[in-house]
Structure formats: C-alpha cells, structure tokens
C-alpha positions in Angstrom: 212.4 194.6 178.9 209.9 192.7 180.4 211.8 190.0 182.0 214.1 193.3 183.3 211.7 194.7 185.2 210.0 191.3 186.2 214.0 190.8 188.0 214.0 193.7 189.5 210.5 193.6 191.0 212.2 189.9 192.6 215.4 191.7 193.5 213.3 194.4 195.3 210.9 192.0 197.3 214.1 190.0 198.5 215.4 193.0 199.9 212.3 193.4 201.5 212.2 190.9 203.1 215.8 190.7 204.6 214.8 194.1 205.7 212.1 192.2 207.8 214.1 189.6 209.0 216.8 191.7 210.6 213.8 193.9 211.7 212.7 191.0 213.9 216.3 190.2 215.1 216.4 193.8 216.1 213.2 193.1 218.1 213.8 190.4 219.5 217.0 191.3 221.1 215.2 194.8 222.1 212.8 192.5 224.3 215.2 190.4 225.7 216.9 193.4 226.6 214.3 194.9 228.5 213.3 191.8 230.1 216.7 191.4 231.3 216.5 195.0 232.8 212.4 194.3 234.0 214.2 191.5 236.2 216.7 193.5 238.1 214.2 196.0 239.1 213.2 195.8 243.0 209.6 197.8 242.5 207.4 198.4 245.5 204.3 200.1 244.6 203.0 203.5 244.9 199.4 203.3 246.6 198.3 206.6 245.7 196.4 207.3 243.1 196.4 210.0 240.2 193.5 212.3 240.4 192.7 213.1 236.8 189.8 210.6 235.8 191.8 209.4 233.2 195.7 208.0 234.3 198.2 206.1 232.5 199.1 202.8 234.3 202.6 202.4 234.7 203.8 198.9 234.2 206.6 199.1 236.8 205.7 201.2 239.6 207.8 204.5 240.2 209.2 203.7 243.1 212.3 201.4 241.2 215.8 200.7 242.5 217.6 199.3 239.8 220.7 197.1 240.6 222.6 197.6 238.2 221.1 200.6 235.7 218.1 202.1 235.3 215.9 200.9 232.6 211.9 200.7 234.1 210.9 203.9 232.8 211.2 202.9 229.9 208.0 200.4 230.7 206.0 203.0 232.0 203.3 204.8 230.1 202.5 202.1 228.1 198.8 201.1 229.3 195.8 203.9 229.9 193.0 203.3 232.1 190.2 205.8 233.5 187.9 206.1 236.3 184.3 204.6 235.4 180.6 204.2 236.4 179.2 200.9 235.3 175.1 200.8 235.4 174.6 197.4 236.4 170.8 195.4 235.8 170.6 191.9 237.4 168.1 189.4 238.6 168.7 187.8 241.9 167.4 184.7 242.3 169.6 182.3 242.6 172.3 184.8 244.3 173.2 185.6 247.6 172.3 189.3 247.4 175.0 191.6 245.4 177.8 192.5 248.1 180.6 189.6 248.2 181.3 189.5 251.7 178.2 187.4 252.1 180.8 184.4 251.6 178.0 182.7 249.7 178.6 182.2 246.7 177.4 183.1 244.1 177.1 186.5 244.5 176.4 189.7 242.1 179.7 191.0 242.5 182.2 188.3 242.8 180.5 187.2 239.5 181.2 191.3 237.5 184.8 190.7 239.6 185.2 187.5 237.2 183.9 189.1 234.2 186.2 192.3 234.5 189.8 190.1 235.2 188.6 187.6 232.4 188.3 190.5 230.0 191.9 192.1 231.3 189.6 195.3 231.9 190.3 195.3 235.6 193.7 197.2 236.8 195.8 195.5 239.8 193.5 194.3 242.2 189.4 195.3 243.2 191.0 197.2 246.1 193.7 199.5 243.7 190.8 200.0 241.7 188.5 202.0 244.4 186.2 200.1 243.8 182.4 201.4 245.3 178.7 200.2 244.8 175.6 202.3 245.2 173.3 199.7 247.2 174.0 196.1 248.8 171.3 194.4 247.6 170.2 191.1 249.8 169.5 187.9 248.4 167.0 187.1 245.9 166.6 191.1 245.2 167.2 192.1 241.6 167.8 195.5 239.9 167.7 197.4 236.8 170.1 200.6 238.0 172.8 199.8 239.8 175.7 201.5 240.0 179.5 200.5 240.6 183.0 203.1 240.1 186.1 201.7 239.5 189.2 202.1 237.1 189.3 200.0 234.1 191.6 199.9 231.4 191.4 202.2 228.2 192.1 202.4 224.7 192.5 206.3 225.1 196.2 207.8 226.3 194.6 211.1 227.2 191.4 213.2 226.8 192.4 215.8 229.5 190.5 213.9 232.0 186.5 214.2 232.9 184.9 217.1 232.2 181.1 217.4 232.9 180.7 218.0 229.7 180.7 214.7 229.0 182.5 212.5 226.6 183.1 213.5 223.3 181.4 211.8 220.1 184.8 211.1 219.1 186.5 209.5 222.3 183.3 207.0 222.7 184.3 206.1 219.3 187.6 205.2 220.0 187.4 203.9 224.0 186.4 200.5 224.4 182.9 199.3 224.5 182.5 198.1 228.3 178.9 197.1 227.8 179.7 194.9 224.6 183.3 193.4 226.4 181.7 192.8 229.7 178.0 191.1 228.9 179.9 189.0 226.1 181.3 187.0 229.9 178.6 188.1 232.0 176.1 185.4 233.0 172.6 185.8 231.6 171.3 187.2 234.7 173.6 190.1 234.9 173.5 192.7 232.2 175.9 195.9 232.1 173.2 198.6 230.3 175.7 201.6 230.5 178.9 203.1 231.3 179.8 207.2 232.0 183.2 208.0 233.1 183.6 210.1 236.9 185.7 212.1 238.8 188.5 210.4 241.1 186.0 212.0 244.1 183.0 209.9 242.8 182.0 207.5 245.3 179.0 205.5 243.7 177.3 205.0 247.3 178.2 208.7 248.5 177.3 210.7 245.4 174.3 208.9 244.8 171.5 211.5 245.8 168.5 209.4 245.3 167.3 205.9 245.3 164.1 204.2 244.0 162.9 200.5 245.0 159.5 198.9 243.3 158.1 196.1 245.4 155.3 193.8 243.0 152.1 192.5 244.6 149.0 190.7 243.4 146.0 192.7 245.0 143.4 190.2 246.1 141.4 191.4 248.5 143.9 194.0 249.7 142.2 197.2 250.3 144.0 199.6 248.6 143.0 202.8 249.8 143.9 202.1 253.3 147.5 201.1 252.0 147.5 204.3 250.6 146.6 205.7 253.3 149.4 204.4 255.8 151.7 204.8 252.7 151.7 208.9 252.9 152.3 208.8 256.5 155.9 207.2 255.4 156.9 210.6 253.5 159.0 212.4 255.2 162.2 212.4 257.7 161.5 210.4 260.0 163.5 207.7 262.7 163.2 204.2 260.8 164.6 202.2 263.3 161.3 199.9 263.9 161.5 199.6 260.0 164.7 198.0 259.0 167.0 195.1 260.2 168.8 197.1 263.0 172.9 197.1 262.9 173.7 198.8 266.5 177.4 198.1 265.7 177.5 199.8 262.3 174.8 202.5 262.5 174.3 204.7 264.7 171.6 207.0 262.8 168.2 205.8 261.6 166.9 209.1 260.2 166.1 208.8 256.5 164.1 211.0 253.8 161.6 209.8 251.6 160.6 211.7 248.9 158.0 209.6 247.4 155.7 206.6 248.0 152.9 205.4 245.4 151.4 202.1 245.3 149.9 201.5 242.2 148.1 199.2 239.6 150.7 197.9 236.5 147.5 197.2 234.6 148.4 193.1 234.1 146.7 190.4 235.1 146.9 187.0 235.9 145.2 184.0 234.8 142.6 184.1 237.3 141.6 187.7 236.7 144.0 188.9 239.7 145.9 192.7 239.1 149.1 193.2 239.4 150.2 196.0 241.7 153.4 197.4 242.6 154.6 199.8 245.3 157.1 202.7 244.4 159.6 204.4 247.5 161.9 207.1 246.5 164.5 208.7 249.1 167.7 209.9 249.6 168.7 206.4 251.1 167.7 203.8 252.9 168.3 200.9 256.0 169.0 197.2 255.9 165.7 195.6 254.8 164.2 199.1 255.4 162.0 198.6 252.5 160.4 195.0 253.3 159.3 196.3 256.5 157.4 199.6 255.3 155.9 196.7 253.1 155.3 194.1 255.4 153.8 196.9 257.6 151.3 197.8 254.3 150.1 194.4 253.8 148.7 194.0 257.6 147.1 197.2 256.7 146.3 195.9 253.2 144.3 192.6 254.9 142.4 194.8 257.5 145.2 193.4 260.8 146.3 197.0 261.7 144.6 200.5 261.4 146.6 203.1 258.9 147.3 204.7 262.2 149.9 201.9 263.7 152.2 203.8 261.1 152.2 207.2 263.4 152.7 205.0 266.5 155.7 202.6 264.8 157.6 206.2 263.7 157.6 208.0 267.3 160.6 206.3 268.8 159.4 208.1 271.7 156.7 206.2 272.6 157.8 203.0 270.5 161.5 202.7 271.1 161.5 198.8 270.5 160.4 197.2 267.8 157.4 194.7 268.0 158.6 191.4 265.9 156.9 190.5 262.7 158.5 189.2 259.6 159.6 190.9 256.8 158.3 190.7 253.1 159.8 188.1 251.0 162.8 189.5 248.8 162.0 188.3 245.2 159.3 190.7 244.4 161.8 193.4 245.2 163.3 195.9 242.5 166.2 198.2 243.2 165.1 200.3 240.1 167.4 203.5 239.8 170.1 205.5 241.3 170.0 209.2 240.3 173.2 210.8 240.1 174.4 214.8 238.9 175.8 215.2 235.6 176.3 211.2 234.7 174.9 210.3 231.5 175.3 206.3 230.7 176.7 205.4 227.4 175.8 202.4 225.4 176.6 201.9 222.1 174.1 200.9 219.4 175.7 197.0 218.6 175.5 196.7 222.6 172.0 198.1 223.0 170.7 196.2 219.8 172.3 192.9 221.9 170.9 193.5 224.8 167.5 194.2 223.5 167.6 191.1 221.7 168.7 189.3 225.1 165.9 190.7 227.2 163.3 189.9 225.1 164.4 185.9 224.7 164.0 186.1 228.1 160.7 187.5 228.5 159.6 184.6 225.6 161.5 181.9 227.6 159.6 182.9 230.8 156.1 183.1 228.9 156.5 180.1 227.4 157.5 178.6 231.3 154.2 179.7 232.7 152.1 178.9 229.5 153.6 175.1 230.2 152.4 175.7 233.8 149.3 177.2 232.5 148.3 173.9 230.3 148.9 171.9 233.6 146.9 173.9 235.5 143.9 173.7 232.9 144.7 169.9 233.3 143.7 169.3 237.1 140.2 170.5 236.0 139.6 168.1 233.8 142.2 165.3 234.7 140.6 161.8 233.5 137.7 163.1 232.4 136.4 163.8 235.7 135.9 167.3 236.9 137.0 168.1 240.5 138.0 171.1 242.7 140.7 172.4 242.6 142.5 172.6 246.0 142.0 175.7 247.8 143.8 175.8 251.4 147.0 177.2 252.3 150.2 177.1 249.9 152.7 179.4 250.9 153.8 181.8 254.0 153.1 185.3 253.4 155.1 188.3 254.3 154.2 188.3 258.1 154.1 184.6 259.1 150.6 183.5 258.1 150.0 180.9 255.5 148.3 182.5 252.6 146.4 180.9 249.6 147.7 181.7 245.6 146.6 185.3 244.5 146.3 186.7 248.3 142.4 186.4 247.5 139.9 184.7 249.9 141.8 183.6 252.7 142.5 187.2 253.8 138.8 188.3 253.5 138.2 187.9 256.7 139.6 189.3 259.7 142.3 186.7 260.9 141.6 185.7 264.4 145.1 184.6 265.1 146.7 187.8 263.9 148.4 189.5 267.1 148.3 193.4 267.2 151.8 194.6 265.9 151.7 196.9 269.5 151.1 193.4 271.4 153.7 192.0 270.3 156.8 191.1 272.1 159.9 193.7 271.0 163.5 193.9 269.6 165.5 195.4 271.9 166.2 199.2 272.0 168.7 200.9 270.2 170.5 202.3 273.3 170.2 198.7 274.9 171.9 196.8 272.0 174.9 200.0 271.9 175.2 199.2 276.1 175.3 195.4 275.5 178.2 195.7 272.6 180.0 198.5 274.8 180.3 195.9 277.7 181.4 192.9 275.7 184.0 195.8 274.1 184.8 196.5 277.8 185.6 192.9 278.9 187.3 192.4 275.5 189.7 195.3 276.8 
C-alpha cells in the first residue's frame, strides 16, 4: 500500500511539473507577444499631469497610434507613483552650494538626482517630475531641513490620494521606505531624514511659509550686547537691498519679513576657553547671501567698527539707495536649519531612523577624534624639543569683512582698528534703478 501511494505522490509531482513547464511556454509567448505589439506603437507623450497626489504611471503614454492593432493599454496601469516631500540634511563643504545649475560639480542636487535614478525611484526625467526645492543654498552652506517635491515611484496602486489627514499606519507600512532606499546610495554628507506625501499644488519653495538660518561664531572679544542691539533693529519688513547680493535682472522686490533674530551662547567651548555662539534669523524668506550680510554687518558692530545705529541708516533706501562695499561672512558657519510648512508631518521609519542615528554619531566621533589629533599637535609646539616657546600670535586668516584676524577672534580686535573704513565712507554698488536702466539699454541694443 505503501509503494501505492509512494507512485502516486511521483505521478502527482510529475504532473506538476508539466503543468509548470507549459505555464512558462504560455508566458513566454504572452511576452513576446506584447513586445511585438510595444514595438508597433508610435507613442508621444502626454505632458500633463494627474492631479490626485497619488497617479498610476502608464508605461506607454495614452496618446498611442497603433499600426496595425491596438495592444498599449494593455501596458498601462502597471507602475504607481505619488507626489512627495523629501526633508533633505546635508553638509556642504566640499559642494558647490545645493542648486545644479552652478555647473560645478559636485553639487547637492545633481548628487540626490543620482541617488533617485540609481534606486529606479525617479519617474521619466527631473523635469516630468515637478521637481521644486525650498532654498538654493551657496557653496559651502549645509542644512538640516531642506525640502524638495517631486513624484517618485510607489509600492501603493491607490490610497484615494492625499488627504491632510495624513498617511495611514497601514499605507506607511506597505509604501516604500524613501529614507532607507535613498541614504543606502546617498553620499555620507547627504542624509534624507523624512518623507510626507503633498498635494499636486505643493511647490516646496512657494508653500514654504517660514525659514530659519543659524550662523556659528566664536565670541572673543565681540561685544554682545551691542550685536544685540543692531540685531532687533533687523525685525521687521523692511527693503534688504544693501543686505543681499543684488540680482537686478531676476528680482525686482527686496522687501522681506523677519520674524525673529537671537544671537545667542550654545554653552561649548573651545580649547582655549573661547564660547561658542550662534546667531538665529527666522522670516518668511530671504535674498541671495541676505543672511551673510546682516552678519557681516553684526560683526563690525560686534568689534566696535560701526555704531548699532548704521543698521537704521543701511535700511532707509531713501537716504542709502547704494550699497557701501564690504565683504560678506564666510559661508561654512552657515546653517539652513528648517522650513516650516502647513499640515506636513515627515515620516521616517524606525530601521531608517535607528541608521541614521548610528551614522551621525560616527561622525561626530570621527570629527572629535580629528581635532583631538590636532589638539595633541597643538599641545606639541609648546613643548617641541624640550624647549618652551611662544606660540605664534599674528594674523591667520581673513575675517568676514576683509581684515586679517587672529584664531578665536580674541585680541586682535580689542582695539579699535585704525584701518577700518566707515561702512557710510565707503565707495557703493550701484542703485537698483541704475543696474534695471543699464540692463534695459543693453535689452534695447539687443533688439
């Protein structure tokens, strides 16, 4: 009886598997079929896009013209993707600020750009995905809140699009992990923290309603309260045009609001007993190098070179309407720190957070362990040879408004600095309405 059933449990599994086999065939032929078909389609794509936040990405556009019969529907439907914020953290460095058309390489973006069309996450092209960005960073700056929008692929067919009730426990479960994907390709330098998805009418720069920057400083002998000072005279609307990098061609409005300005003590010090400090602006936006002005501005308060007062004078266009020339402040202290947006809540899972944790602080140890090796050779010069000597104390780097400054911003700027020239003294940009008549006339000639 045994050897019965034993033959029939053979017979069955045979059968089984010649089921298989002509399952395959069948399969086979199916695909060669529709390839066949996929090849006599003439398919122009439809530019428009759905308006749900989540779509289903047709394989062959709609627009087909079969030669001989139809058959690209039956493509169609086949791959989801949705409409996504990405909350972007990065240092800058060694790029050449965030935005790509720098054409420097490497930038922020054209490096997320790789990541996304080496993971397959990225749909057509970065102009079919509406692509947008919150802030364009400039080189060396870093960040720990951007923001970019764009469609990316999904694992989910439908969830009846975004609601602001946000996404379900269940559909986070089941969508792909962007963070996980992304940072698995990303360099070391740029971390995605969070993903949330958005409305087809979310624009990450035009939705954004508030920004916040952090500029770091060692204190010295800055005085403090007179940066404080100057610094609430900044809060406000005001015209910003003798603050910022002016663009005559691109803007033609330099009114911005800021909501809030603190400068501020981190409690840290370094290994000479110096503090670090940091200054904190909040607004609604803000103008090309905007920030490094107000700063560089602060610090010739800060060293005792201008009166709190030159702010009042530098915002009435009025009586100022060209900017005096002074350099900005260098761009590595400076922190794009968070976007705030309605209704957006980021989503990171706990694998990705528990990664990126675990990423951030190797980093903090590597650094540590960098200036603990500078540290020991510091320690060294003191004692080099057995002999004790001094260690040098002039001049070793320019500071944000063209003088030479010693480490730590301490003694060197005790003292009034007799070749400092009064920012009102100075010789000026031109005007506003001179650089518009200037590009009018070349437009003119051109025409």
């Amino acid at each position: 009886m045994a050897s019965v059933d034993g033959r029939d449990l053979v017979s069955e599994l045979q059968a089984q598997v010649l089921a298989l086999r002509n399952r395959v065939e069948e399969l086979e032929k199916e695909n060669e079929r529709l390839c066949s078909q996929l090849s006599r389609c003439r398919c122009s794509k439809d530019g428009n896009i759905p308006s749900a936040g989540l779509f289903v990405e047709d394989s062959s556009p709609t627009n087909c013209e079969p030669r001989e019969k139809p058959g690209c529907q039956e493509r169609s439907q086949q791959r989801a993707g949705r409409y996504v914020a990405l909350k972007i953290m990065y240092f800058g460095q060694r790029f050449y600020g965030f935005a790509s058309e720098a054409q420097m390489d490497p930038t922020i973006e054209s490096e997320i750009f790789k990541a996304l069309e080496r993971t397959k996450l990225l749909i057509g092209t970065k102009e079919d995905s509406r692509y947008s960005r919150c802030g364009r960073t400039d080189k060396g700056v870093s960040s720990t809140g951007q923001v970019i929008s764009l469609y990316l692929r999904s694992n989910l067919k439908d969830t009846g699009g975004y609601t602001k009730n946000h996404t379900t426990t269940l559909e986070v479960r089941g969508e792909i992990d962007y963070v996980r994907v992304l940072n698995k390709v990303l360099p070391g330098d740029i971390r995605v923290i969070g993903w949330c998805p958005v409305p087809t009418d979310f624009h990450s720069r035009f939705s954004c309603l508030s920004r916040e920057y952090r500029y770091l400083f060692w204190k010295g002998n800055l005085d403090i309260s007179a940066m404080q000072q100057a610094a609430m005279k900044f809060i406000g609307e005001y015209d910003f045009r003798n603050f910022c990098k002016m663009d005559a061609a691109n803007v033609n409005n330099y009114r911005r609001r800021i909501t809030f300005f603190d400068i501020s003590s981190l409690d840290r010090r370094s290994i000479d007993v110096d503090e670090l400090w940091a200054v904190t602006i909040k607004g609604s936006a803000f103008l090309w190098h905007q920030v490094r002005c107000m700063v560089a501005v602060l610090f010739m308060v800060g060293h005792g070179f201008e009166s709190p007062d030159v702010i009042d004078v530098l915002l009435d266009t009025k009586k100022t309407p060209r900017k005096p020339q002074y350099n900005m402040a260098p761009e590595l202290p400076l922190i794009l720190r968070f976007c705030e947006f309605e209704d957006l809540e980021f989503i990171c899972s706990s694998e990705a957070r528990r990664t990126l944790h675990e990423h951030l602080k190797n980093e903090v140890q590597r650094h540590m362990l960098q200036a603990a090796i500078f540290n020991e050779a510091l320690s060294c010069l003191s004692t080099a040879g057995g002999h004790e000597f001094s260690l040098y104390s002039g001049p070793i780097f320019t500071c944000a408004f063209g003088k030479e400054e010693s480490a730590g911003q301490s003694s060197e700027f005790s003292r009034k600095n007799k070749g400092h020239i009064p920012l009102l003294r100075r010789a000026t940009e031109p005007s506003y309405e001179e650089r518009r008549a200037k590009l009018d006339m070349k437009a003119s000639r051109k025409s």
